[in-house]
PyMOL Python script that loads the backbone (N, CA, C, O; Angstrom):
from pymol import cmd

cmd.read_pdbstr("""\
ATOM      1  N   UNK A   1       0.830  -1.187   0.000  1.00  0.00           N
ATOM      2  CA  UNK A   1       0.000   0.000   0.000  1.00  0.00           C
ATOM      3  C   UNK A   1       0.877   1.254   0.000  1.00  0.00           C
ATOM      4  O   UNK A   1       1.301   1.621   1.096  1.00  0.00           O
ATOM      5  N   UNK A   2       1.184   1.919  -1.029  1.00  0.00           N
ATOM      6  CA  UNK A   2       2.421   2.735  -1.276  1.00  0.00           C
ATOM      7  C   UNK A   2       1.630   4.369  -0.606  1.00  0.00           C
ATOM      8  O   UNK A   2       2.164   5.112   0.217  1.00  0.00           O
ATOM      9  N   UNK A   3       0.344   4.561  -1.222  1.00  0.00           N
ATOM     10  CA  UNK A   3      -0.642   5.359  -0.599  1.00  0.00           C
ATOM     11  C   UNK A   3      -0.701   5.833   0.551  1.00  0.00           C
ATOM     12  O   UNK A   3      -0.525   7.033   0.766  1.00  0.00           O
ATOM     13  N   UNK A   4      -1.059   4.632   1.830  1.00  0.00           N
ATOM     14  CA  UNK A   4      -1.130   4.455   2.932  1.00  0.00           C
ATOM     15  C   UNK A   4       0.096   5.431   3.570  1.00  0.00           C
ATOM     16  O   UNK A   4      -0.373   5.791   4.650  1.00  0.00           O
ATOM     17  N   UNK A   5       1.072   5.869   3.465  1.00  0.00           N
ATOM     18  CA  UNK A   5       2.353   6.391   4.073  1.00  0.00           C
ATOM     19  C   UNK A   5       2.022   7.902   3.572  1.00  0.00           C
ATOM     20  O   UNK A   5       2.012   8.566   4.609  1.00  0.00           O
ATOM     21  N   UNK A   6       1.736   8.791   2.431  1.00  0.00           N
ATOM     22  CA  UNK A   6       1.711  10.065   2.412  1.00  0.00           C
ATOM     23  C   UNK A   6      -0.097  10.214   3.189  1.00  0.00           C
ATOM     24  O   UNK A   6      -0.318  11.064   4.052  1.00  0.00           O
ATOM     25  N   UNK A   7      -0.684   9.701   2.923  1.00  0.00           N
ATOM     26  CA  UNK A   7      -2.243  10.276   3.892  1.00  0.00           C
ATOM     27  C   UNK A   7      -1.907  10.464   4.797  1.00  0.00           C
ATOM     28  O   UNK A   7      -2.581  11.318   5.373  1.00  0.00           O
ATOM     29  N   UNK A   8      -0.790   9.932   5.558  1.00  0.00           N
ATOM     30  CA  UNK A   8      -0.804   9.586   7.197  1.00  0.00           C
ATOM     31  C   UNK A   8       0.065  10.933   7.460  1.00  0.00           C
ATOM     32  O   UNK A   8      -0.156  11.757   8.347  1.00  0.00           O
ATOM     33  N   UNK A   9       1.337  10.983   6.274  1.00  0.00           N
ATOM     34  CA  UNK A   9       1.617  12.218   6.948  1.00  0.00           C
ATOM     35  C   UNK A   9       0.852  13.549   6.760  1.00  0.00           C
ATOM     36  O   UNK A   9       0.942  14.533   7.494  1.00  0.00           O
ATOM     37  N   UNK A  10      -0.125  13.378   5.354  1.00  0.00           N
ATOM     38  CA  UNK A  10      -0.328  15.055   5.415  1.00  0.00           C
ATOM     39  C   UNK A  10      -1.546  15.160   6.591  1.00  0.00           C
ATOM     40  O   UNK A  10      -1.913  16.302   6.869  1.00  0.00           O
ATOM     41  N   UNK A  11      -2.075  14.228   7.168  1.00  0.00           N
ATOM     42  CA  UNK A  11      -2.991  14.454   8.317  1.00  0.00           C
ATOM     43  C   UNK A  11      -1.966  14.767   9.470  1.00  0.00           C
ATOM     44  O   UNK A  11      -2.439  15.264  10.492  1.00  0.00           O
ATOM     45  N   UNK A  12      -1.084  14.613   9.434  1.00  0.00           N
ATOM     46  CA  UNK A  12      -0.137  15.028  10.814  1.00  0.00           C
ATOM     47  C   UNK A  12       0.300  16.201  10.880  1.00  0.00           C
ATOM     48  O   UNK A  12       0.525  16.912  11.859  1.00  0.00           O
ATOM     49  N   UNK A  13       0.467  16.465   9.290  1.00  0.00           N
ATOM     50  CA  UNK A  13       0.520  17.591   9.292  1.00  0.00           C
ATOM     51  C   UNK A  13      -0.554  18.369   9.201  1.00  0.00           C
ATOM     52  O   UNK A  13      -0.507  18.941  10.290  1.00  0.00           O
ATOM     53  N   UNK A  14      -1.329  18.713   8.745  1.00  0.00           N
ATOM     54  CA  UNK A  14      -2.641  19.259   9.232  1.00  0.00           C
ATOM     55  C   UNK A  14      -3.014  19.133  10.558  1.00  0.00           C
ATOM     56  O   UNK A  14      -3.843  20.001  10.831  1.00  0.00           O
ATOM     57  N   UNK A  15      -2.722  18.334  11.606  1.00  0.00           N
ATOM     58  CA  UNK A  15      -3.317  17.797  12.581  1.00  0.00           C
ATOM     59  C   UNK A  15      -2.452  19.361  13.743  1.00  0.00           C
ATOM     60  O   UNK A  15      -2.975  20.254  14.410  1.00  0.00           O
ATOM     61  N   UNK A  16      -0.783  18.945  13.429  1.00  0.00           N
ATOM     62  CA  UNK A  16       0.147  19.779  13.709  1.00  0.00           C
ATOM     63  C   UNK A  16      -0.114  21.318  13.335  1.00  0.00           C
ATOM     64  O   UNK A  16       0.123  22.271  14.076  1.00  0.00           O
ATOM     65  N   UNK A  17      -0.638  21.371  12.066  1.00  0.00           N
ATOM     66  CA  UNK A  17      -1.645  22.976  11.924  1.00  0.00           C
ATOM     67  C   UNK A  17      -2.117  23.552  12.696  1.00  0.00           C
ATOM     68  O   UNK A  17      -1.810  24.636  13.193  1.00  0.00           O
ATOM     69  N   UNK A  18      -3.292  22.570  12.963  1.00  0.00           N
ATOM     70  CA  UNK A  18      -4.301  23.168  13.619  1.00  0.00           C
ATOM     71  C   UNK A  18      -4.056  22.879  15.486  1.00  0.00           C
ATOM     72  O   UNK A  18      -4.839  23.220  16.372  1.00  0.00           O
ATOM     73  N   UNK A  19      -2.788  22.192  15.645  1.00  0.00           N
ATOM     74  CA  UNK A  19      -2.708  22.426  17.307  1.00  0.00           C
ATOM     75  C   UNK A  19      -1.981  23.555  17.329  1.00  0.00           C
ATOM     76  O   UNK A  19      -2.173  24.340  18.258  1.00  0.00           O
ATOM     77  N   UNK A  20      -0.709  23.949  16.003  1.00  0.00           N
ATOM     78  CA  UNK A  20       0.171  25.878  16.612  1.00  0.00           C
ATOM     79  C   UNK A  20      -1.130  26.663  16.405  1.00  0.00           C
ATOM     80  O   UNK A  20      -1.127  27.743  16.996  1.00  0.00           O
ATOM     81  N   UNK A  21      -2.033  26.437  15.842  1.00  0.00           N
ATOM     82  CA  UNK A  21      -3.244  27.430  15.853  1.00  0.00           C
ATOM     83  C   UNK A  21      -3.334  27.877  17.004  1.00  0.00           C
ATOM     84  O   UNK A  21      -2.917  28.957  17.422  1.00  0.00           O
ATOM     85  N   UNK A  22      -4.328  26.400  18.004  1.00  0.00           N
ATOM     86  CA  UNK A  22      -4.713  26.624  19.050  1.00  0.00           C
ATOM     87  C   UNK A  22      -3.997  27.547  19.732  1.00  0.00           C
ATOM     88  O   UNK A  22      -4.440  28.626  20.126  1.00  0.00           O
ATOM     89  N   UNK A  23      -2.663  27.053  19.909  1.00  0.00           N
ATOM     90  CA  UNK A  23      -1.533  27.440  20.452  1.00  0.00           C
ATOM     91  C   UNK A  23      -1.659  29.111  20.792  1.00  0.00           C
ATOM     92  O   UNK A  23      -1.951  29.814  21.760  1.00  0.00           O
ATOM     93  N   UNK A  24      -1.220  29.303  19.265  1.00  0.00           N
ATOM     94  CA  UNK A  24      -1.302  30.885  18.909  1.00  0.00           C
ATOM     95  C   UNK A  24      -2.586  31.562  19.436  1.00  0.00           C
ATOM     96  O   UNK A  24      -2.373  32.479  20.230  1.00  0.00           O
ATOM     97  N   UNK A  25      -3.756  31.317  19.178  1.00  0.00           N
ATOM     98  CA  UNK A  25      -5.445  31.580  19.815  1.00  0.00           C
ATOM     99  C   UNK A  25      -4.960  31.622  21.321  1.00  0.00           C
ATOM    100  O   UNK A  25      -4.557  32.635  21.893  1.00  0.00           O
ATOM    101  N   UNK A  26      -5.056  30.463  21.824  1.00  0.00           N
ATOM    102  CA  UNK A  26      -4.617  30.500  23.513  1.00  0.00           C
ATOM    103  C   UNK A  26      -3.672  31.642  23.975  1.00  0.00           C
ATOM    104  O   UNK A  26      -3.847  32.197  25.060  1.00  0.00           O
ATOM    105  N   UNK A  27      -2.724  31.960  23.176  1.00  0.00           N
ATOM    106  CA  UNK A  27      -1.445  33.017  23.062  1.00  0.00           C
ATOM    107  C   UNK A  27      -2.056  34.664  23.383  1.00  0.00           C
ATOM    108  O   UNK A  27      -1.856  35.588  24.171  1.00  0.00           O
ATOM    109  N   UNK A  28      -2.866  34.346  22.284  1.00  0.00           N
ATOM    110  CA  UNK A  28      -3.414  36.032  21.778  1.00  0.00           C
ATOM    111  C   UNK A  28      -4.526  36.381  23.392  1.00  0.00           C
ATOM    112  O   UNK A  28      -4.718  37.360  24.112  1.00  0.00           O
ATOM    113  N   UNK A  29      -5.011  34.970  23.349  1.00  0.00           N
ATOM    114  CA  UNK A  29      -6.323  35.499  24.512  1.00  0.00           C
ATOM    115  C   UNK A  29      -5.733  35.520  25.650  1.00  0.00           C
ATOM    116  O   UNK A  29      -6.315  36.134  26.544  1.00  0.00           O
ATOM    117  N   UNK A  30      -4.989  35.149  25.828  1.00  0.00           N
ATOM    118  CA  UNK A  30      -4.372  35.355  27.350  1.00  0.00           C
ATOM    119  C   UNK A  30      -3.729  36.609  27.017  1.00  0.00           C
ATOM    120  O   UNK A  30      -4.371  37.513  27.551  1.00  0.00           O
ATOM    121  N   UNK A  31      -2.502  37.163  26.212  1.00  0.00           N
ATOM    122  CA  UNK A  31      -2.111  38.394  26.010  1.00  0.00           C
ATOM    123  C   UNK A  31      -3.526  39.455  26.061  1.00  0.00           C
ATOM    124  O   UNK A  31      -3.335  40.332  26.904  1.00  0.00           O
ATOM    125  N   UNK A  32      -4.340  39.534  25.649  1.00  0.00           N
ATOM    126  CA  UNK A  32      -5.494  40.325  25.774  1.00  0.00           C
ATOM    127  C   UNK A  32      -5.998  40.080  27.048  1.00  0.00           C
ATOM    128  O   UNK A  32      -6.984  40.766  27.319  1.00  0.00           O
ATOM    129  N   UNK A  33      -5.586  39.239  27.997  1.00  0.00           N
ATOM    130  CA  UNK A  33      -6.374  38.827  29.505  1.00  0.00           C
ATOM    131  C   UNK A  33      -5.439  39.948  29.915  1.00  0.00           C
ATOM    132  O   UNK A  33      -5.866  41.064  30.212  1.00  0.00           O
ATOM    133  N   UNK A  34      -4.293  39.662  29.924  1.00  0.00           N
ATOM    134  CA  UNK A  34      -3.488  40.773  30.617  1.00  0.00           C
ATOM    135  C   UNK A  34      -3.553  41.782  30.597  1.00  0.00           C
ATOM    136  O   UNK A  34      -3.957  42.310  31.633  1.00  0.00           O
ATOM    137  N   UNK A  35      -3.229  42.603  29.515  1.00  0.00           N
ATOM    138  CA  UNK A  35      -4.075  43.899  28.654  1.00  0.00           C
ATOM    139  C   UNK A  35      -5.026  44.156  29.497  1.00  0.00           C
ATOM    140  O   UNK A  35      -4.793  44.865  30.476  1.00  0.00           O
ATOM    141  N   UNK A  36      -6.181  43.661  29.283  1.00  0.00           N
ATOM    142  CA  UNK A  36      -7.285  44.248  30.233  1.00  0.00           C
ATOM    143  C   UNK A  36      -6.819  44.443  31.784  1.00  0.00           C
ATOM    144  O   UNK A  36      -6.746  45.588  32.229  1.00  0.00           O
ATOM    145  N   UNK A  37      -6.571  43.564  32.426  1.00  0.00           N
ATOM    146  CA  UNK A  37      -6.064  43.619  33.867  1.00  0.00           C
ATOM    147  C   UNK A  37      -4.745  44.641  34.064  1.00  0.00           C
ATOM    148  O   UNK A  37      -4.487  45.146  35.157  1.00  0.00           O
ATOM    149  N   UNK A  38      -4.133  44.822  33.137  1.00  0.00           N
ATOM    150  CA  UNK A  38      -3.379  46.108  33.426  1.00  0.00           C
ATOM    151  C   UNK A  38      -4.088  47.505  32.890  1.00  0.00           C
ATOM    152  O   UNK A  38      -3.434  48.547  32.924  1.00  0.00           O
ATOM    153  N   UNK A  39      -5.153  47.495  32.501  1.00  0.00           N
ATOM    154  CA  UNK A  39      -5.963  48.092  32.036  1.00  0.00           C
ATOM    155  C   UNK A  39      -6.773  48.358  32.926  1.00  0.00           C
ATOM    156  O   UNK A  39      -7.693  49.008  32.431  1.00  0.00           O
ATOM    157  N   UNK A  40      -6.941  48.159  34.211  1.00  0.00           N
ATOM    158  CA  UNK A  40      -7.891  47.976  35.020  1.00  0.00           C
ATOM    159  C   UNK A  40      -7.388  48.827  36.030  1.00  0.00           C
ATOM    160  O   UNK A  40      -7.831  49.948  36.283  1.00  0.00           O
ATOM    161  N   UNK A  41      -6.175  48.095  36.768  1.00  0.00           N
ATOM    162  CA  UNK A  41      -4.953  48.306  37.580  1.00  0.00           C
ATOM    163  C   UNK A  41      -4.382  49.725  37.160  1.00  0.00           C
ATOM    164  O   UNK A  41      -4.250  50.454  38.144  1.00  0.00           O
ATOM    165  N   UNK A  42      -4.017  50.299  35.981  1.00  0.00           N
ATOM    166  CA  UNK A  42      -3.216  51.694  35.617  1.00  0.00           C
ATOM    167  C   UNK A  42      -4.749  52.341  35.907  1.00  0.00           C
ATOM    168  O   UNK A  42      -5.915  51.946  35.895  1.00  0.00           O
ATOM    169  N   UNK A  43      -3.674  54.142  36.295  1.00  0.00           N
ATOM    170  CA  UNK A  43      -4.810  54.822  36.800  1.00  0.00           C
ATOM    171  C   UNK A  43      -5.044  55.718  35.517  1.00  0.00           C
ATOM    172  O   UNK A  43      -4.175  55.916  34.668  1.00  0.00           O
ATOM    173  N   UNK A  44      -6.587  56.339  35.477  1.00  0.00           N
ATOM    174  CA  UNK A  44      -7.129  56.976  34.584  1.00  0.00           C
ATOM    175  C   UNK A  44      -6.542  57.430  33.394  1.00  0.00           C
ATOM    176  O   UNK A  44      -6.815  57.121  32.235  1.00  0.00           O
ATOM    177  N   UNK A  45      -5.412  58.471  33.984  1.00  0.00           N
ATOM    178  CA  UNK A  45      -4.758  59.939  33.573  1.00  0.00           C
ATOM    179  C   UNK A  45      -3.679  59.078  32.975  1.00  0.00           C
ATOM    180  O   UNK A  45      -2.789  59.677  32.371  1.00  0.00           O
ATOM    181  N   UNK A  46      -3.606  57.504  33.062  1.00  0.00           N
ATOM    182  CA  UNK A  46      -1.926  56.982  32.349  1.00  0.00           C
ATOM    183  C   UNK A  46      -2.539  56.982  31.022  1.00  0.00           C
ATOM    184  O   UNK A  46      -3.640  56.597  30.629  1.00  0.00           O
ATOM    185  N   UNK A  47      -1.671  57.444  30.515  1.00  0.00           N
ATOM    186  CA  UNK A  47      -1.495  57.228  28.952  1.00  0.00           C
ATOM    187  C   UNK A  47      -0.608  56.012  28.297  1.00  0.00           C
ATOM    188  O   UNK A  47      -0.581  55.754  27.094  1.00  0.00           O
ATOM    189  N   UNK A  48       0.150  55.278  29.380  1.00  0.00           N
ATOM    190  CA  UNK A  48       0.600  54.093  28.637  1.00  0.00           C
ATOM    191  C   UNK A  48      -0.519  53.250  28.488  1.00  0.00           C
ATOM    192  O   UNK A  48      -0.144  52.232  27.907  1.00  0.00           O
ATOM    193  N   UNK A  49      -1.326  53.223  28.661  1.00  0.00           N
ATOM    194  CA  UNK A  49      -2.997  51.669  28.846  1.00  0.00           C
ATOM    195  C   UNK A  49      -3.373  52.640  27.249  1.00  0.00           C
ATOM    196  O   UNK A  49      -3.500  53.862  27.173  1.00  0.00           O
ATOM    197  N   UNK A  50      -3.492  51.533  26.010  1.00  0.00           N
ATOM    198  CA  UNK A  50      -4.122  51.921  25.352  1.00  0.00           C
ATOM    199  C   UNK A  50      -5.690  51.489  25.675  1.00  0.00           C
ATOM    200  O   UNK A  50      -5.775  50.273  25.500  1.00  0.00           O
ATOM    201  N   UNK A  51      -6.650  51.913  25.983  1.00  0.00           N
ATOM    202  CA  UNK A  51      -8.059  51.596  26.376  1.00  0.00           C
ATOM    203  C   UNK A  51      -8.930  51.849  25.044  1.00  0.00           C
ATOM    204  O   UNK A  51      -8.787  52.781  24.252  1.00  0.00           O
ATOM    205  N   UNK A  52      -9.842  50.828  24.986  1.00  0.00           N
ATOM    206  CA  UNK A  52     -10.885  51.591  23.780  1.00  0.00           C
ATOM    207  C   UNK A  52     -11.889  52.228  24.589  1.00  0.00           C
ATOM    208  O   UNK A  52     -11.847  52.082  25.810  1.00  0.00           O
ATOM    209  N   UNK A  53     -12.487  52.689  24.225  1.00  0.00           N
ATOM    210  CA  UNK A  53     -13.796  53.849  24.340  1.00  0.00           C
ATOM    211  C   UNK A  53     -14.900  53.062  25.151  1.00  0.00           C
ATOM    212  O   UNK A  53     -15.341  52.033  24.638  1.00  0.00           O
ATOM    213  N   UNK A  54     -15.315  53.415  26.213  1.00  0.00           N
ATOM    214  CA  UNK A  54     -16.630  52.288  26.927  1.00  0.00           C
ATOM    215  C   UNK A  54     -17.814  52.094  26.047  1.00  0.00           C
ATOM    216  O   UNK A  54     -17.531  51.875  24.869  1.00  0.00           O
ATOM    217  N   UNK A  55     -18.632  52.113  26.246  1.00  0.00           N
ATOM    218  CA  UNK A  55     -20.183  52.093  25.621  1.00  0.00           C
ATOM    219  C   UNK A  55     -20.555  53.651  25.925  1.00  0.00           C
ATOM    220  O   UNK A  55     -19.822  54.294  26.676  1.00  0.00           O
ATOM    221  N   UNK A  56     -21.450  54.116  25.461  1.00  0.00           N
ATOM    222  CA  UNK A  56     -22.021  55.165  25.160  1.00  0.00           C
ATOM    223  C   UNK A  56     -23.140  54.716  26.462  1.00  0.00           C
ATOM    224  O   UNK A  56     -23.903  53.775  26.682  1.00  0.00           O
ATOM    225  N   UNK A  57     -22.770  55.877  27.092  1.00  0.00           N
ATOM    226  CA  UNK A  57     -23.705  55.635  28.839  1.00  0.00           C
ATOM    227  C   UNK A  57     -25.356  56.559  28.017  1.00  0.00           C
ATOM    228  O   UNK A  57     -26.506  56.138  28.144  1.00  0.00           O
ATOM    229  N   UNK A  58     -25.014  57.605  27.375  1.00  0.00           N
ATOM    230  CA  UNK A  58     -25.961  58.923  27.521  1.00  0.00           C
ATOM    231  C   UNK A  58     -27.419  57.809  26.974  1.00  0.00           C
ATOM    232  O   UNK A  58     -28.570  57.999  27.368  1.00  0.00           O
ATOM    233  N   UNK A  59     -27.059  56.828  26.141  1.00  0.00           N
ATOM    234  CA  UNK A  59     -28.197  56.242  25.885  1.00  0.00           C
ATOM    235  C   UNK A  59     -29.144  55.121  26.729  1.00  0.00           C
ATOM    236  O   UNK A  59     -30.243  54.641  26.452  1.00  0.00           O
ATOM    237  N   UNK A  60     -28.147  54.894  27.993  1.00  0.00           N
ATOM    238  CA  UNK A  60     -28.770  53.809  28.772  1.00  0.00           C
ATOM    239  C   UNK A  60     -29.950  54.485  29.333  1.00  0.00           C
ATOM    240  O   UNK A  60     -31.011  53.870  29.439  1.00  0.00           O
ATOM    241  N   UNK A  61     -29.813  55.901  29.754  1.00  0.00           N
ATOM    242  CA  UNK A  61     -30.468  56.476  30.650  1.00  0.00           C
ATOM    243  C   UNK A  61     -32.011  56.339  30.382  1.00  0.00           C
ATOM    244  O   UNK A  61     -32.947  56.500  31.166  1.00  0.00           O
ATOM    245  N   UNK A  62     -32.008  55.992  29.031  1.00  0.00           N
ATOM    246  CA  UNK A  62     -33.854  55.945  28.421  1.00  0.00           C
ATOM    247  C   UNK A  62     -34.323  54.845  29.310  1.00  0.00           C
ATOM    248  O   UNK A  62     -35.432  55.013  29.817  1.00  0.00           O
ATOM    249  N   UNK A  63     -33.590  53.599  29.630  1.00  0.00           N
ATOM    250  CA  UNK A  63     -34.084  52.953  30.318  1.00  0.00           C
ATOM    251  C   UNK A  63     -35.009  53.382  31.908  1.00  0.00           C
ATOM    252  O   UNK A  63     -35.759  52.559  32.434  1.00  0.00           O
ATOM    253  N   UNK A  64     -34.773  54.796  32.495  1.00  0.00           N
ATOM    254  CA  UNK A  64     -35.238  55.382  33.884  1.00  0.00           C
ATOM    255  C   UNK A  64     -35.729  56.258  33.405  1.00  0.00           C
ATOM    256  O   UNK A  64     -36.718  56.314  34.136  1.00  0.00           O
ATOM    257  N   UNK A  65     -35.915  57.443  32.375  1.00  0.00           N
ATOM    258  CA  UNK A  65     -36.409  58.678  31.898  1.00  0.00           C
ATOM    259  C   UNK A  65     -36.936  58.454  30.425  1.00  0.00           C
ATOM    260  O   UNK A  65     -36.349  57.998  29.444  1.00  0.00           O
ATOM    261  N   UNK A  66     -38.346  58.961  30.593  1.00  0.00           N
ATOM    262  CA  UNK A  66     -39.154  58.801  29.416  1.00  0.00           C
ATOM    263  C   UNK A  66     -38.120  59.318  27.886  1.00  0.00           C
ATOM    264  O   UNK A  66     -37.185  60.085  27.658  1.00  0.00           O
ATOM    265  N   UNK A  67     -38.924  58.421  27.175  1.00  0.00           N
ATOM    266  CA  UNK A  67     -38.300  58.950  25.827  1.00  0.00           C
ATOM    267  C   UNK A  67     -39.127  60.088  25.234  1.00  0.00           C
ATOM    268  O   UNK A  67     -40.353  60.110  25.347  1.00  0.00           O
ATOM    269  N   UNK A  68     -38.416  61.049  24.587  1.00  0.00           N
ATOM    270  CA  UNK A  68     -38.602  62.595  24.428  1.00  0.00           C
ATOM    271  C   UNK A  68     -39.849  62.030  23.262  1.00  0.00           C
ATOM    272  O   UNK A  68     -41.056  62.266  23.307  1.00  0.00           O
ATOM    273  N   UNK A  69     -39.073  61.205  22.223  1.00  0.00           N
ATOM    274  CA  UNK A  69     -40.077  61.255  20.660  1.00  0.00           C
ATOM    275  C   UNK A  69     -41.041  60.219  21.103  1.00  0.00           C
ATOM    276  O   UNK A  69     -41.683  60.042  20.067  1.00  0.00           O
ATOM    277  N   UNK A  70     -41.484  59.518  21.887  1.00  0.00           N
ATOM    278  CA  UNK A  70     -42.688  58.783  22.111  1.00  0.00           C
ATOM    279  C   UNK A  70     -43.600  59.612  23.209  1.00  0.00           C
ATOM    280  O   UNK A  70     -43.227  59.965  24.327  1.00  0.00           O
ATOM    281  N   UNK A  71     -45.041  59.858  22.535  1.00  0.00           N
ATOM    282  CA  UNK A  71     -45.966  61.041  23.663  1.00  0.00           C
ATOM    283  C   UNK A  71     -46.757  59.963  24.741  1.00  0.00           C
ATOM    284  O   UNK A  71     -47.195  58.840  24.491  1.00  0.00           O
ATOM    285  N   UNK A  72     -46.772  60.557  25.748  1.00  0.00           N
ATOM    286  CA  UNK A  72     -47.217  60.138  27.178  1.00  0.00           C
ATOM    287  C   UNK A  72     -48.327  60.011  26.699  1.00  0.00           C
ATOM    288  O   UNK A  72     -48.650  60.732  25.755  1.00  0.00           O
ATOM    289  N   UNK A  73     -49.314  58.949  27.281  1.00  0.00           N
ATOM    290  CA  UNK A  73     -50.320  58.911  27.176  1.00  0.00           C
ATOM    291  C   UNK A  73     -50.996  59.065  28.758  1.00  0.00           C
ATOM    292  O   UNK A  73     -50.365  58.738  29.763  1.00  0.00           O
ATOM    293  N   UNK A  74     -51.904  59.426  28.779  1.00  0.00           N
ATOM    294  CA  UNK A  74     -53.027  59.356  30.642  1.00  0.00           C
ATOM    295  C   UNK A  74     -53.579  58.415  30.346  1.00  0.00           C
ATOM    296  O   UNK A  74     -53.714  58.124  29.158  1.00  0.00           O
ATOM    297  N   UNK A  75     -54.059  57.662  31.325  1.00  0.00           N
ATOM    298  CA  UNK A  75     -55.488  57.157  30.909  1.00  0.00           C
ATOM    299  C   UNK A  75     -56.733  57.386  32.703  1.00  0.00           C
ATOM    300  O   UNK A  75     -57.921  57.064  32.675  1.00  0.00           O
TER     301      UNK A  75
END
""", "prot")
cmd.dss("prot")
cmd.show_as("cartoon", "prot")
cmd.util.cbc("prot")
cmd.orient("prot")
C-alpha cells in the first residue's frame, strides 16, 4: 500500500496545523487577559494603557427617563 504512508503524513501535518493554531489563539487570549487587567490596575490619567472607548452611557439612561419622541399617554 504505497498510498497508505503520504495520507498519514499530510494528516499530521494538518493535525500539527491546527494544534500551533490553538496554540497561537490561547497566546493572543491570554495576552489580551493581561491587557485588560493592566488596564484595570493603571490609573485613569496613564497614557501608557491603550483603552478603547466604553459604551455610550448617555443612551442607557432611556431605560429610567421617558423617551422625548414617544408622547405620554393618561389614561
Amino acid at each position: 500500500m504505497p498510498g497508505r504512508g503520504r495520507s498519514t503524513f499530510n494528516k499530521r501535518q494538518k493535525e500539527m496545523s491546527r494544534q500551533e493554531k490553538r496554540r497561537e489563539k490561547a497566546a493572543r487570549k491570554q495576552q489580551r487577559k493581561l491587557e485588560k487587567q493592566a488596564g484595570f490596575l493603571g490609573s485613569p490619567g496613564d497614557s501608557t494603557t491603550a483603552e478603547s472607548p466604553g459604551p455610550d452611557l448617555s443612551r442607557s439612561q432611556g431605560a429610567f427617563a421617558p423617551d422625548p419622541d414617544v408622547s405620554q399617554e393618561n389614561d
